[in-house]
Structure formats: C-alpha cells, structure tokens
N, C-alpha and C positions, 0 to 999 in steps of 0.2 A: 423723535430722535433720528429723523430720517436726513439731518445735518452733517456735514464732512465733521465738523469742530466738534459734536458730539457722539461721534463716531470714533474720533482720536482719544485713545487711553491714555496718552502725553499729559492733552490736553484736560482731561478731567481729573486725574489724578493730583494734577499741579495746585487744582483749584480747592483739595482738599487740606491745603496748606497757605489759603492763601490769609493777608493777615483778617486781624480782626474787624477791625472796622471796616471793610471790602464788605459790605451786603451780597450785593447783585450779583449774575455773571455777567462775561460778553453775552451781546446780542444774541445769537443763534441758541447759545446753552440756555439763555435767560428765557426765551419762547419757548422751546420744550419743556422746561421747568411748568411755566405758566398752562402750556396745554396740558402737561403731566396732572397736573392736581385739577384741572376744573372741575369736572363733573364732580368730584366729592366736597370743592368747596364749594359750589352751586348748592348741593344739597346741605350742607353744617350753614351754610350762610343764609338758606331761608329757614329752616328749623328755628335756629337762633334766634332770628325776627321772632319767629312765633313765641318763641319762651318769652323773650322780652315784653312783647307786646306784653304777654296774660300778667309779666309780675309788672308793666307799667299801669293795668285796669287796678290790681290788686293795691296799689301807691294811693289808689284814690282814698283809702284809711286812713292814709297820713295825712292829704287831704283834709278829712274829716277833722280829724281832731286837733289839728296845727294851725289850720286858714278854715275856723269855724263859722266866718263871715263871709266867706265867698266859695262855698260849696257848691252853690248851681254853679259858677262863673269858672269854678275846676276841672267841675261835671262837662259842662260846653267846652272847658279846651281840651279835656283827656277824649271825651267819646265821641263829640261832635266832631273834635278839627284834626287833633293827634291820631285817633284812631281810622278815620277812613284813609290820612293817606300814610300810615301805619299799612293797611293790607294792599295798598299801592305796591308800596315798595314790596313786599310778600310776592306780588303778583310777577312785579320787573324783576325782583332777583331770583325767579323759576325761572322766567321767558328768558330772560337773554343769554344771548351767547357770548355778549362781552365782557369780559373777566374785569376790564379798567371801568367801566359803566358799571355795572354794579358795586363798585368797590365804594366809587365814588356818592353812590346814590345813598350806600351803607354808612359813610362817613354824614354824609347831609343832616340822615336823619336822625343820627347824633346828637349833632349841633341842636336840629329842632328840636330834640325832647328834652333840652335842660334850657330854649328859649321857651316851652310852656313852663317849665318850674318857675322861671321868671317872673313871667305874666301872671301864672296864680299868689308869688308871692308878694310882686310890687304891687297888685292888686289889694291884699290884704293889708287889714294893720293890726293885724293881731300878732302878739308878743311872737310866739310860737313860732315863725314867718321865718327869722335866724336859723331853728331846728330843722324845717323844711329845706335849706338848700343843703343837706348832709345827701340828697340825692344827687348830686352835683357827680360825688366820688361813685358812687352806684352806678352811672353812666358812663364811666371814667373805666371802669372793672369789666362791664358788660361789652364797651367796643374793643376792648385789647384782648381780654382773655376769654368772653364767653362767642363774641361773632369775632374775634382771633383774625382784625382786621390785619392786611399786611402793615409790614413797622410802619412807610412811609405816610400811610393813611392815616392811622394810630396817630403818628407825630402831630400830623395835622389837626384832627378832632381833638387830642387833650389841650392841647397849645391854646386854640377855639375856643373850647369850652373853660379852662381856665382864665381866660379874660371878659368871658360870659358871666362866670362867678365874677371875678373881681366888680364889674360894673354893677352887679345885682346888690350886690351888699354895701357896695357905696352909696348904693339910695335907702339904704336902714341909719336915717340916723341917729333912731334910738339905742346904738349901741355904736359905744366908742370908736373913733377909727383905727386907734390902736387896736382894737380889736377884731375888727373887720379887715384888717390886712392882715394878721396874724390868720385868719380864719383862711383866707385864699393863700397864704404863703403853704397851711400844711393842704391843701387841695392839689396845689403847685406840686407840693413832695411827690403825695401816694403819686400822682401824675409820672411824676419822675419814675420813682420806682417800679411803677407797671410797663411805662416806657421798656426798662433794663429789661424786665420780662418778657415783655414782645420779642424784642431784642433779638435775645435768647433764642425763644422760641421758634421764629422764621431762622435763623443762623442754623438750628437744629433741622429742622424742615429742608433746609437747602442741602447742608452737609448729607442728612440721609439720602437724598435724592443723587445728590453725585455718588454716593457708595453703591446705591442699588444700582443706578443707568452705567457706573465704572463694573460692576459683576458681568450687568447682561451684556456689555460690549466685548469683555474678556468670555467671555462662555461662548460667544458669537462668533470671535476669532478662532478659540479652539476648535469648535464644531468646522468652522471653514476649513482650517489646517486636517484638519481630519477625515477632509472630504476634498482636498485639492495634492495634486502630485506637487512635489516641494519643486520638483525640477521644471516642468514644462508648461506648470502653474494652470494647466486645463483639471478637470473632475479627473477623483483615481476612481479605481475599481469599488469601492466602498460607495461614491456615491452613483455608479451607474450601476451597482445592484438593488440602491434607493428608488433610481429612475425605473427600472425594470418592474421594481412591484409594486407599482402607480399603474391603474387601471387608464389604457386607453385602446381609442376608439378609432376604428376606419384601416386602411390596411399601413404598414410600415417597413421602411427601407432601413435596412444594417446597409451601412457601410465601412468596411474595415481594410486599412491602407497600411503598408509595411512600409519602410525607409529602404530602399535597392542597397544591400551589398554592403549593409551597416559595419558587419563588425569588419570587415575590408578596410572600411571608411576611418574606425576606431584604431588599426594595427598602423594603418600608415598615417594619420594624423592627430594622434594621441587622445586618450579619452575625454582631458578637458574639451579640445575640440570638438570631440564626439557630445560632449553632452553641449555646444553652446549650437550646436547642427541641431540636434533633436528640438531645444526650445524654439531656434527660429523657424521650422517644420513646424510645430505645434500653434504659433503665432499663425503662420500661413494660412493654417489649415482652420483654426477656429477664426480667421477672418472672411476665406472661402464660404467657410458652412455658412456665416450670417447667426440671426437668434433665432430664427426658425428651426434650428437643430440642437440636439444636445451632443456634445463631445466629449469623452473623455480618452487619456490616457489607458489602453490596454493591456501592454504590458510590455518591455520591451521599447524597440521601435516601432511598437503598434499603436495606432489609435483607433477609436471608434467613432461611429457618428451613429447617431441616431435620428430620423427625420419622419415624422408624423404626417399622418392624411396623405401620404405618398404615392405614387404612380411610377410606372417604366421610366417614362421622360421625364420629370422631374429628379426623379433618383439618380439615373444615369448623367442628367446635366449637374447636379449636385458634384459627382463622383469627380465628373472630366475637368469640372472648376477648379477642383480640390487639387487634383492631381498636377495642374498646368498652374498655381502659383506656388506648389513645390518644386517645381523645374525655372518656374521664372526668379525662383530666387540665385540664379545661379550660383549655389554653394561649389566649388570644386570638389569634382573626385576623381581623380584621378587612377585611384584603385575599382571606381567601378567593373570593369571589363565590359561595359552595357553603353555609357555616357560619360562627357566630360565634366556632367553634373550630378547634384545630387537629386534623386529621382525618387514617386515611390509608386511600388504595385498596388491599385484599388481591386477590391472583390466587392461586390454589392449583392443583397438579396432582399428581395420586396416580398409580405405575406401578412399575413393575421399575427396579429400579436396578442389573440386569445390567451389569459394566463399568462405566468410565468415561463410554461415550459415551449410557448409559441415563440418566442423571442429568444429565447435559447435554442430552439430549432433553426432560428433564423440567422443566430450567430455562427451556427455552424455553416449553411452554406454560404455566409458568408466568406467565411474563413476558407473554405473549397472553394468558393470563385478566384479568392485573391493567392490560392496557391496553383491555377489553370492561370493567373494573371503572369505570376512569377516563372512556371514553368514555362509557357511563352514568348519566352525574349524582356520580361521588367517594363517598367517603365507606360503601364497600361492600363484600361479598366475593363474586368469581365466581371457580369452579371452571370449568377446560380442558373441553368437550365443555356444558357448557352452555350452552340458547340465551339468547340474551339477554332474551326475555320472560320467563323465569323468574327473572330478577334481582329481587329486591325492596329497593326503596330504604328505607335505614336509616338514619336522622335522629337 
C-alpha cells in the first residue's frame, strides 16, 4: 500500500461502489491487493493440495469397484504418475514467490486429475465406467471452493474440464448419446453454479480488502492531522514530544528560531498575511534543515529543529543556513524596525540528550540563546555558553 492510488481514500472508496461485473482493480490497487493476501494464500493453496491429494488416493475405492478390470492400470495412474507430480506441485506452491505461477500450476493440475479419470475410464469396459466420471463434478467443487482458485483460473479449469467430460463420455457408446450429452450438460450446470460462487466469493475478498486498506488509510490521515500543525503543515508539539521520547544516541543540537517583530508584522499587514508569512518561514526553514533533522512547529512564531549526532560546526552551519533562506525570502516588513525583511533570531544549544529531561534542558538554553540572539539587534544566531561580544551581527 505503499501506492499514491492506494493511498487516496477518493480513490478506494469509489471502488467500493463500483458495478458488479468490474472484478479487478486498477493496476497499482490490484498489486497490493495481490501482495495483501499471498503469504495466506501460499499457505490455504498448499494445504488444499494436500487434502486433495489424500481424498484423490482415497478415489482409488471407486476405482475398485467401478473399473474392476483395470485396477493395477488405476493403481499406476493415481500412485505412479498423478501422485508424484501431485507433491511436485505441494513442493512449487510452498517455494514460490509467484502468486500468477502457482495459480497457474494449480489450474493445470486440475485439468490432469480428471485427464487420469479419463484414462482409467476409456481404459476400462466395465458398465460402472459412466458412474465413475461423477468425479468430474468433485474436481469441479475442489478447484473453486476447496483451493478457492481465483475466478479467472476457476473459469478456465471448469470450461477445460467440462469438455474433458464431454469427450470422455462420447467414447461410452454403450450408453445413448442422448444421454451422454445430457450427462455433461448437468456437469456443464454445477460448473456454472460454482462459477457464480467463486464469483461471489473473490467479489467478497476484494470488497473486504478495500474496507480494511479504506480504514487503515483514514486512521493514517487522522493519526498525521494529529500530529501535523494545520497551518505550517511542519510536526506540532504532539509529535515532537513523540520525538523526545525516542531513545537517542550521540550528543544533539536544539535549534529554536523566532520570526523578528511578528506581531509588528501581523498589525501592519493583517493576519491572513501573517499566517501565509509564517507558512513560507516554515517552507524555508524545513527545506534549509534537509531530512537529516526533525522540525517542528513550537508555538507561536516558533519553530524547532532537532538535529542528531551533532557538533558546534555542524549545528551552528545548520542554524546560519536556516536563518539566510528566511531573509532570502525577501517577505517585506516594513514594520520591522531591524530590516526591510522578514527575518528570524536562531538560539542553538548542543548536549546529551540523556532521557527526557536532557533535551528539555537543552530546550531551555536553547530558548536563552535565542532570547541573547534577540536581545542583540535580531536577525542572528547565538549558541548557549556564548558571550555576547562574540555575537556578530548579520544583515
């Protein structure tokens, strides 16, 4: 689901409406669909094999008593030839990873296991031989609803095998052809009918899937809106107290940047302006940071940065980057009394971020660098333990 198209609640939702006969989805929903179930139908699709197999050894009764003249000649097509590549296929539909390869392999062996009914029945001439293809339908039941092939496959293998019957019983011509058509017409039905069942079934399968992946996308948005400022559309406070209580390692740089002379900025040019200033500030500033940093909204005209495995130099060319594409945006202000721009003061501070309450220590001198930043003329960046004659003002 790692898809844009399955990522849009639009677009899934639409699909929960869409008509009947529409099987599939579009491509990108139809792959996560596909990778969504393998591993369970990997494991129900060799399972299945195995039930099958043990009730096609157990047929060998029917065998027995229906085609009592070619009992060895049954014996050599169910154990000798059916059954070893019987645990073939057992073997391919664990191993592979290909969902369309096994499907296909699953259908084949369809087909082959009512081409041995075949064989043991034109073999035989014994009366009983008619009663024996009633396994026909048994084959028919076992690939739609017990290995719960997809429809398309389904389609194919009954279609198959009902013209496998039909040829098998045109070589009985001890029994009327009016009757031997009539035999494969109701083989023809249940076919039909199980068809509508599959149908069903995958239609069901598919619809569940779009209501579970349309929740987890809608829970995914909530969770983000709940953890994203609506306005400047960086992280709020919620999730940089998430980030805070995530264990790391190596020392780390607060960085905490004010907007110069905001609410100046808000009286003389109206607060919508005010708030489409603060977005392209936050734009700025989370393209400055890069993803090597976490950013979020502060409070305020504030923002945060957070920057791992940090150093003096690193931190402080972080800060100065930050601070020089909020001045290269040249926003006017006019009300500044500092610049003709819109500008902001950095404070930064480097330390352990031991615990929770290391990083909470570190937001504070943060906050005290960038209030020596502001008290010095705006428009600048002081690091915690700096004196202030070492500030240099940056215009």
């Amino acid at each position: 689901m790692a898809r844009s198209a399955v990522k849009s609640p639009d677009a899934l939702a639409s699909l929960l409406h869409r008509p009947f006969y529409r099987l599939t989805f579009p491509s990108a929903i139809e792959s996560a669909f596909q990778t969504a179930g393998h591993e369970s139908r990997r494991r129900e699709s060799t399972l299945a094999t195995c039930i099958g197999l043990i009730i096609y050894w157990a047929l060998y009764y029917a065998d027995c008593l229906l085609l009592s003249d070619v009992v060895s000649t049954a014996a050599i097509i169910r154990f000798g030839i059916v059954t070893p590549i019987g645990f073939g296929v057992i073997w391919f539909s664990y191993r592979t990873q290909s969902r369309r390869s096994r499907e296909i392999v699953q259908s084949a062996s369809m087909i082959m296991t009512v081409l041995s009914f075949t064989a043991m029945e034109l073999a035989s001439s014994m009366p009983g031989r008619t009663y024996h293809n009633f396994g026909f339908v048994e084959v028919i039941v076992y690939a739609a609803i017990v290995q719960r092939l997809p429809f398309k496959y389904a389609l194919t293998s009954i279609i198959a095998i009902t013209f496998v019957h039909l040829a098998t019983v045109l070589q009985m011509h001890e029994v009327e052809l009016q009757i031997r058509l009539a035999a494969n017409s109701l083989v023809a039905a249940a076919g039909a009918f199980i068809l509508v069942a599959s149908y069903s079934a995958e239609r069901w399968d598919r619809q569940r899937f779009i209501m579970t992946t349309l929740d987890a996308v809608r829970v995914a948005e909530l969770d983000h809106l709940s953890r994203c400022d609506a306005l400047t559309g960086l992280s709020n406070r919620r999730s940089l107290d998430d980030f805070l209580s995530q264990d790391m390692t190596g020392p780390v740089a607060v960085i905490l940047l004010d907007v110069d002379a905001f609410k100046r900025y808000n009286d003389h040019y109206g607060h919508q302006q005010g708030d489409m200033c603060l977005r392209l500030v936050a734009q700025a500033v989370q393209s400055a940071a890069g993803n090597a940093s976490f950013v979020a909204r502060y409070g305020g005209e504030e923002i945060v940065i957070l920057l791992q495995q940090a150093n003096d130099d690193r931190a402080w060319r972080l800060a100065e980057a930050v601070r020089v594409a909020v001045q290269d945006l040249a926003l006017p202000h006019v009300a500044s009394g500092t610049s003709s721009v819109v500008t902001v003061s950095v404070g930064c501070a480097i330390g352990s971020s031991y615990q929770d309450q290391g990083l909470k220590r570190l937001i504070r001198q943060a906050d005290e660098a960038l209030y020596r930043a502001k008290s010095t003329g705006r428009n600048r960046v002081a690091t915690f333990g700096e004196s202030p004659a070492a500030l240099a003002l940056v215009s």
